[in-house]
N, C-alpha and C positions, 0 to 999 in steps of 0.2 A: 382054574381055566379062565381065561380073557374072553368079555363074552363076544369082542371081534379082533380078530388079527388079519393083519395086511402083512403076507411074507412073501417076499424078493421079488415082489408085482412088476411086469413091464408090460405096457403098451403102447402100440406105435399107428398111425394113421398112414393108408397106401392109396396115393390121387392116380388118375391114370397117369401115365408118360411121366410120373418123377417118385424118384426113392423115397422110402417111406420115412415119416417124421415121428421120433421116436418124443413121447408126451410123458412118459412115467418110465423108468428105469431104478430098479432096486428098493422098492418103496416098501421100508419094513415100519408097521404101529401095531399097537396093542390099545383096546380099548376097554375098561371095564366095566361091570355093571353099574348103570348108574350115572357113568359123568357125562360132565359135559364139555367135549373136546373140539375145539377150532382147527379148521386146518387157514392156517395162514400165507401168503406168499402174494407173487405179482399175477397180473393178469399172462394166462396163456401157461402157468406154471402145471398146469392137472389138476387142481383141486376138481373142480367139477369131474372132471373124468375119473378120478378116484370114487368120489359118491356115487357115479352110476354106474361104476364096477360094480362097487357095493351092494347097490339097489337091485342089480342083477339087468338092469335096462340094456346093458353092454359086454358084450363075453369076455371074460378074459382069456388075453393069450398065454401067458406065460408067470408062474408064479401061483400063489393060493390067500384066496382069500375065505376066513371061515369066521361060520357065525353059530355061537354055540357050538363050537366044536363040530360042524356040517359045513360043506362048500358050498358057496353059493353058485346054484344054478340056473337063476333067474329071479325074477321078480318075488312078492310073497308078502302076506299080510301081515308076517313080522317085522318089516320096514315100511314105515308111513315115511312121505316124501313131502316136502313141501317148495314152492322154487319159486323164483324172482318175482316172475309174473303173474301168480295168482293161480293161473290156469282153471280156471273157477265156469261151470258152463251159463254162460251168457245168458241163457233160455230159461234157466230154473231157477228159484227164489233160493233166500240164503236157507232156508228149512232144506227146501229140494236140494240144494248143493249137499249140505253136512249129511244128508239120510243116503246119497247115492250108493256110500260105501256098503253101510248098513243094508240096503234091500239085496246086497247081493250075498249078504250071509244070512241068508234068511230069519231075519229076527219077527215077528208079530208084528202086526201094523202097531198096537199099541206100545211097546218094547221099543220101535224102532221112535215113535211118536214121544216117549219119554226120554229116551238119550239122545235127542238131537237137542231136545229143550234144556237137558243138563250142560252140552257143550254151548248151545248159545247163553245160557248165564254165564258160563266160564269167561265167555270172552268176551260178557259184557254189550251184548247186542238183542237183548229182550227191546222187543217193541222196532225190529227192523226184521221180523222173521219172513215177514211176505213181501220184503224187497227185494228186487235183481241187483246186479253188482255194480249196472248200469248206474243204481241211483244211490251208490256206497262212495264214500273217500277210499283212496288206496291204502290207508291204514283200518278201513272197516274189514274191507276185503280179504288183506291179508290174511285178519282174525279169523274169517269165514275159512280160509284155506288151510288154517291151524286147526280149526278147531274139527274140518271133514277130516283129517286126518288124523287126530287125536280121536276121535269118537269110533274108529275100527279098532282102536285097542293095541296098535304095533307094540312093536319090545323096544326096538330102536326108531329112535324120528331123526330123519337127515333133510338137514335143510342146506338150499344154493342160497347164498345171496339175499334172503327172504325179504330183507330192507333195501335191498340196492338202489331199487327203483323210488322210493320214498323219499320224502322231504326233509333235510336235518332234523322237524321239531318231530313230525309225525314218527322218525325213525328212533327216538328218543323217548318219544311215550311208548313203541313196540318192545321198546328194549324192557321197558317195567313190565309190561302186559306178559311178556314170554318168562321172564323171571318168576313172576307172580304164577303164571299157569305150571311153571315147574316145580313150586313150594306144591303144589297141590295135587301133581300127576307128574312124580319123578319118574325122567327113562334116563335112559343113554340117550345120546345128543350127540348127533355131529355136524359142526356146522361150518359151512363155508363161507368167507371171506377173505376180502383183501384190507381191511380198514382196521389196524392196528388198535385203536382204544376199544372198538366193537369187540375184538377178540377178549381184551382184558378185561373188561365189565363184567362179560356171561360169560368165560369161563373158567373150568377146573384147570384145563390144561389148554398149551397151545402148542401144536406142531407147525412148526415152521418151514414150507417148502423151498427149494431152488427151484432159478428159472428153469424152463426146460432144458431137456428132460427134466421133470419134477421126481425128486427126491426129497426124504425128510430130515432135514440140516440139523434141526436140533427140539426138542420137545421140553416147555417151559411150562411147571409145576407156578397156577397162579393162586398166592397164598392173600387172600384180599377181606377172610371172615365174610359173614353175614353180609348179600349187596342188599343196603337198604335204604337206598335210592342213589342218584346220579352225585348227590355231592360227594360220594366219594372218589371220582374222579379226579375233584381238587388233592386229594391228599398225595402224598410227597411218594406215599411208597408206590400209589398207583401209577403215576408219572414215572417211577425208576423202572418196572415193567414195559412201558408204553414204548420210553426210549431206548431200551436194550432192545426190545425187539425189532422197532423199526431201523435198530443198527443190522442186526441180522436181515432185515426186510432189501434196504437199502441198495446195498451193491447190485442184488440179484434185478431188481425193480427196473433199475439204469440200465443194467445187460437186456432184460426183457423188451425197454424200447430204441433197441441198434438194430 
């Protein structure tokens, strides 16, 4: 059994005074334990609104999405979430961020005071525990948002965009940093972008969306060995994925901005 399936999903958005705009239509994946699956495609295609179908932040109308064999019926601490902007609370230190999850499953003060110190070595930010996010880089940050949500323990981590917001170099060291915390703390992964080498670096597979209604075109098995580091970028096979895809990318991308 697939530890998520997306079968025959549609959803559509209703404004007042105009018909409704259909965003996902027939969206059939299978995910299994363990990888880590891109959904690829242009802006405005679904992908996001497929994640928080998923996430359960969003009902679905029509179609079945399950996980473990169970519908999802909302939200649930089997799905840690991670998204563009950090969404990190402003007010509380990075300790106080990554522990918030934790005080609500009641662990020990000390319990919860030793796994948040585990995930901040994880990610590499010992010696920033009593900073706000105010006085972080958006590559500090992001870690802080990885790592509150990696420290509840989900089964599945779905992440939007998580670099979108970032700088070429800083998005390039996140890309080792997320690698590196998945040699250590493998889940399922599903992760959204639009940015075709991003897909190919960190993942197993890439499903490939059309423009809207977002459907899945086609699902690309990336066979790349061991990522261990960016030079492999240069090599010739990584490039023959990059540009098959962004052929598939392509048409829809153009259609996307008429």
């Amino acid at each position: 059994m697939s530890q998520i399936v997306f079968d025959a999903v549609r959803h559509g958005y209703r404004t007042k005074g105009r018909a409704e705009m259909v965003a996902l239509s027939d969206v059939n994946l299978t995910v299994e334990q363990g990888e880590f699956v891109s959904l690829l495609g242009p802006s405005g295609c679904g992908k996001s609104t497929l994640l928080y179908l998923l996430g359960g932040f969003v009902p679905l109308q029509s179609g079945r999405i399950l996980m473990e064999g169970k519908p999802v019926t909302g939200p649930g601490p089997d799905r840690g979430v991670v998204f563009q902007n950090f969404a990190l609370f402003p007010w509380k230190t990075v300790r106080q961020n990554i522990a918030y999850g934790l005080e609500r499953q009641g662990l020990t003060a000390q319990a919860r005071t030793e796994r948040v110190q585990q995930f901040i070595d994880m990610v590499q930010l010992r010696g920033f525990e009593d900073s706000f996010p105010s006085q972080l880089s958006g590559g500090m940050r992001q870690r802080v948002a990885i790592a509150r949500t990696l420290a509840v323990d989900p089964r599945v981590l779905l992440m939007d965009e998580p670099f979108g917001a970032l700088d070429a170099q800083t998005r390039e060291i996140m890309h080792e940093e997320l690698l590196a915390i998945m040699r250590r703390t493998p889940m399922t992964t599903i992760f959204v972008t639009h940015d075709v080498r991003e897909a190919v670096y960190l993942s197993d597979r890439v499903a490939v969306m059309s423009s809207r209604p977002g459907r899945i075109k086609e699902v690309v098995t990336i066979d790349l060995g061991p990522r261990t580091g960016p030079d492999i970028m240069k090599s010739a096979k990584f490039n023959e994925y990059v540009e098959y895809l962004w052929s598939q990318v392509k048409t829809d991308a153009v259609k996307a901005m008429q």
